[in-house]
C-alpha positions in Angstrom: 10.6 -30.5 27.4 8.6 -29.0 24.4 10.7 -25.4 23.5 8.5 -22.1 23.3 6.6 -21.4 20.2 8.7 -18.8 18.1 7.3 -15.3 18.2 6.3 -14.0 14.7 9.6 -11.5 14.7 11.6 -15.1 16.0 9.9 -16.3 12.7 10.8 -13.7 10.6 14.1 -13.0 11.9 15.2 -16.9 10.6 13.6 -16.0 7.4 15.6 -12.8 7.2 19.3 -13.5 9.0 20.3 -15.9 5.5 19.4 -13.6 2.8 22.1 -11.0 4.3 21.1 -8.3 2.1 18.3 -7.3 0.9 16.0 -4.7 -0.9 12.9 -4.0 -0.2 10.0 -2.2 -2.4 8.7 0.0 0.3 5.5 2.0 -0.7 5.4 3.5 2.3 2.1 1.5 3.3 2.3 -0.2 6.6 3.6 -3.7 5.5 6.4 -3.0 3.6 7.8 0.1 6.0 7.6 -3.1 8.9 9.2 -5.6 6.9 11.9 -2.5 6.6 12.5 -2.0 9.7 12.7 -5.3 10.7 15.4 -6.2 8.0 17.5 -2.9 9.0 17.4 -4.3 12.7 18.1 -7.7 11.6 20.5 -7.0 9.1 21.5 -3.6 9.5 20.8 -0.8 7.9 23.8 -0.9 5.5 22.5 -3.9 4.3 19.3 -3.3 3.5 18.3 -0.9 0.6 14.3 0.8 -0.3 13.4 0.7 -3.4 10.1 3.1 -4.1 8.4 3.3 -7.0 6.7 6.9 -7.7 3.7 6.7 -9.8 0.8 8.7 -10.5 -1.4 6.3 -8.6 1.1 6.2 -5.3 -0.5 8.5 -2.6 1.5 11.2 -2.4 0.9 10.9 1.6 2.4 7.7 1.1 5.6 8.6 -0.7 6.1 11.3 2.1 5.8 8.5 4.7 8.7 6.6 2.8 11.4 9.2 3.1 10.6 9.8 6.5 10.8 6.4 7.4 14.4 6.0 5.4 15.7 8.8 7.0 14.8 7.7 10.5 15.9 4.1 10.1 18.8 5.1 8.3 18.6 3.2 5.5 19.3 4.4 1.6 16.0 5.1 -0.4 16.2 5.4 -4.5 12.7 6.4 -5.7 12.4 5.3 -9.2 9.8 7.5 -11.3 7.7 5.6 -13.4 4.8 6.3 -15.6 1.7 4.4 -15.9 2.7 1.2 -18.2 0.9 1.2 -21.3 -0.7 -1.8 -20.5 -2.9 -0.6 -17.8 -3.8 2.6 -19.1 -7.4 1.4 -19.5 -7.8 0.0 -15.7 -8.4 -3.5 -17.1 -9.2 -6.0 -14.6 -5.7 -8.1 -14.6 -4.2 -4.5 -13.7 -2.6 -6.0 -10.7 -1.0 -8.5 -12.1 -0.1 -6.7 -15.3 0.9 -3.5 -13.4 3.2 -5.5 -10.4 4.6 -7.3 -13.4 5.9 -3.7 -14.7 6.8 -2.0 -11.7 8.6 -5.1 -10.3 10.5 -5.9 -13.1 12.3 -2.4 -12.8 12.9 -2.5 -9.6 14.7 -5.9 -9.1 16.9 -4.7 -12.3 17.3 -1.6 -10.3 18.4 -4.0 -7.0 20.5 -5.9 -9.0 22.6 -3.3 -10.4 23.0 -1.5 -6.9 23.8 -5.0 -5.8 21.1 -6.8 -4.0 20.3 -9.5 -6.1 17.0 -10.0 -3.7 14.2 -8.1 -3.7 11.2 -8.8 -0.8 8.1 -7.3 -0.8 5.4 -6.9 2.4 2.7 -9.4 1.1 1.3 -11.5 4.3 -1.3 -13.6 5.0 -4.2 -11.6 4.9 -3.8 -11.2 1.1 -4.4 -14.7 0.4 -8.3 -14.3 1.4 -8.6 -11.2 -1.4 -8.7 -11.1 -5.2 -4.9 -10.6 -5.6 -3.9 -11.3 -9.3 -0.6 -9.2 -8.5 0.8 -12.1 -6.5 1.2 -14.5 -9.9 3.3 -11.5 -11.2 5.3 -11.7 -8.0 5.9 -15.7 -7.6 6.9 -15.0 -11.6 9.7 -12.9 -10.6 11.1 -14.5 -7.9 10.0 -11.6 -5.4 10.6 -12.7 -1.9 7.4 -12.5 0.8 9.2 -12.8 4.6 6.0 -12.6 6.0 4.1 -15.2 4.2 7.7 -17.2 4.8 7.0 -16.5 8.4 3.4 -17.2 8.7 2.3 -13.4 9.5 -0.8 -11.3 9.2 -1.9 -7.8 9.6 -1.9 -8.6 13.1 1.3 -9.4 13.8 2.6 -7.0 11.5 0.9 -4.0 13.6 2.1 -6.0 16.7 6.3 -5.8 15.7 5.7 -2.3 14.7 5.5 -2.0 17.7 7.8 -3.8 19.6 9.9 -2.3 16.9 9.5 0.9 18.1 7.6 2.5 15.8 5.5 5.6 15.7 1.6 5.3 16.0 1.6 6.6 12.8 2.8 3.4 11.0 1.5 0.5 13.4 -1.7 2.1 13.4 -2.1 3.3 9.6 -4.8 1.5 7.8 -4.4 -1.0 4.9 -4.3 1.5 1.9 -4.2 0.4 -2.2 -2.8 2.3 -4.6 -5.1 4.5 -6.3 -6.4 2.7 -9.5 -8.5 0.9 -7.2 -10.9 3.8 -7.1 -11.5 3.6 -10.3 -13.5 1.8 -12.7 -12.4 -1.2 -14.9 -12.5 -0.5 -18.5 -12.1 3.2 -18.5 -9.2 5.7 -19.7 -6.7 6.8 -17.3 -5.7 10.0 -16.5 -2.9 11.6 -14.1 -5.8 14.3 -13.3 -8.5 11.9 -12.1 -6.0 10.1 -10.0 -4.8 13.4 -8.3 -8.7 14.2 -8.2 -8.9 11.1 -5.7 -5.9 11.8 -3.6 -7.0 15.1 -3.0 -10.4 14.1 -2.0 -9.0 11.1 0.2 -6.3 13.4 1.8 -9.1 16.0 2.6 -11.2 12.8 4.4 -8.2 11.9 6.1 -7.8 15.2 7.5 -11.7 15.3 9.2 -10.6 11.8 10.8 -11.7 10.0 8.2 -9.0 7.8 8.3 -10.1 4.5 6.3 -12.0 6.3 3.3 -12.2 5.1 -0.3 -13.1 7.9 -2.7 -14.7 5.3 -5.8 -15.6 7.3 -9.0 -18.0 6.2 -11.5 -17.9 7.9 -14.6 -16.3 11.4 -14.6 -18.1 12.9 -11.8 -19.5 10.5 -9.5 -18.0 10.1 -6.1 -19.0 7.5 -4.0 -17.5 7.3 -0.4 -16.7 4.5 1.2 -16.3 4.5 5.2 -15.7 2.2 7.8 -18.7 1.5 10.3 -17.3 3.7 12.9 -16.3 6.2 10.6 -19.8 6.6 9.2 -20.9 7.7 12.7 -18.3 10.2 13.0 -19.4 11.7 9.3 -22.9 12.1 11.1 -22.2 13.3 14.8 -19.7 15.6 13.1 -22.2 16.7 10.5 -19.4 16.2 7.9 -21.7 16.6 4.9 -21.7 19.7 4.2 -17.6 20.5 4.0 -16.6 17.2 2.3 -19.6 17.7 -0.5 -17.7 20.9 -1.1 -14.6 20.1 -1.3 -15.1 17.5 -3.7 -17.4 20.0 -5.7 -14.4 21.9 -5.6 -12.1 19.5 -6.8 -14.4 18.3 -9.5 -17.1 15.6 -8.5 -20.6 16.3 -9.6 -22.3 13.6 -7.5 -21.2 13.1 -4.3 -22.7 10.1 -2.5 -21.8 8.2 0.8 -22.2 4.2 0.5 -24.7 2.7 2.8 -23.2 -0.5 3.2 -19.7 0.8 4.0 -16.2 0.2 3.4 -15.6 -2.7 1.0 -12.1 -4.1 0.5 -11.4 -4.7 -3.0 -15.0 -3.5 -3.9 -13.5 -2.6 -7.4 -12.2 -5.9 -8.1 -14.1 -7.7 -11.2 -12.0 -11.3 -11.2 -11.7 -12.0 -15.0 
């Protein structure tokens, strides 16, 4: 008789059970906080360790949702403070690779010396459809994926949340990028223009706008990027008005909402 098909978590638990401890770089995004929790219940959660690193172009949203997450899994959290690496300072378009390359490198030393020579990170199979230069950088540093190991997507990954117990909060949280993907390739960088775009995507969030992308051309051009659904709540809702002046406020000249909608990756210039 033919056995059951393993369940994605049956997958990823016999990817997980012989690595006995591991770290993992937890961003606080919904991928790496499930592959988390599923190591701590695997594992345990004295054998697993997050590693976050805090940059200017991490949501602050996001490093919030990372401690919280520790705390309630009871696992250890070191957040290691970085600054942007020289190398990406002008938002070229191999920032990915160049900037996972950087932050990656410090954080399995930082794993190694706090003993866990393994460091895993929440890439799955929906990222092999995008323009992801960053996973060269990772397959360079011997950065272990469980869920591409396992065979999971995004679905799957909401689905364990789940039966993982998890709040709404992180099964149901869209697929965020860190912030450099608002911006422009080929242009400076600076810590103000990134907390520009936080503010104005946190402000979004806040209205319901849950799956916004605040791109900025130039200094002062904001163009908004919503889901379909989305888009008909900015109109019933008559959102307009407030979110034009809040971003006045925060700085935006030109604030414009895309017609065509949220775009993933729409940013990306492969080189």
């Amino acid at each position: 008789m033919t056995p059951p098909p393993q369940t994605p978590f049956e997958r990823l638990r016999s990817v997980l059970l012989p690595r006995e401890r591991i770290a993992v770089a937890l961003s606080g995004g919904l991928d790496s906080s499930v592959l988390l929790a599923a190591a701590a219940k695997v594992l345990g959660p004295d054998r697993c360790l997050a590693l976050t690193a805090q940059t200017p172009y991490v949501m602050e949203e996001e490093m919030r949702d990372s401690t919280e997450l520790c705390l309630s899994l009871k696992v250890r959290q070191e957040k290691l403070t970085l600054p942007i690496p020289a190398s990406i300072t002008d938002n070229p378009p191999l920032r990915c690779y160049l900037c996972k390359h950087a932050l990656f490198s410090a954080l399995k030393t930082r794993a190694g010396e706090t003993g866990f020579p393994l460091l895993a990170d929440g890439s799955n199979t929906d990222d092999l459809g995008d323009y992801r230069p960053g996973r060269k950088a990772l397959q360079e540093l011997g950065i272990l994926t469980p869920f591409l190991e396992a065979a999971m997507g995004k679905a799957d990954i909401r689905q364990l949340a789940r039966e993982l117990g998890l709040p709404e909060s992180v099964s149901g949280k869209p697929a965020y990028a860190c912030l450099l993907t608002r911006l422009e390739h080929n242009r400076h960088v600076t810590e103000a223009m990134l907390r520009r775009v936080d503010m104005a995507e946190t402000f979004l969030r806040s209205l319901g706008l849950k799956g916004c992308r605040v791109r900025v051309h130039g200094d002062d051009l904001a163009r908004i990027e919503l889901p379909e659904t989305e888009r008909r709540l900015f109109r019933d809702a008559e959102l307009a008005g407030p979110v034009a002046h809040r971003l006045r406020e925060l700085g935006f000249r030109h604030i414009t909402l895309d017609l065509e909608g949220y775009s993933r990756g729409s940013m990306n210039e492969p080189s």
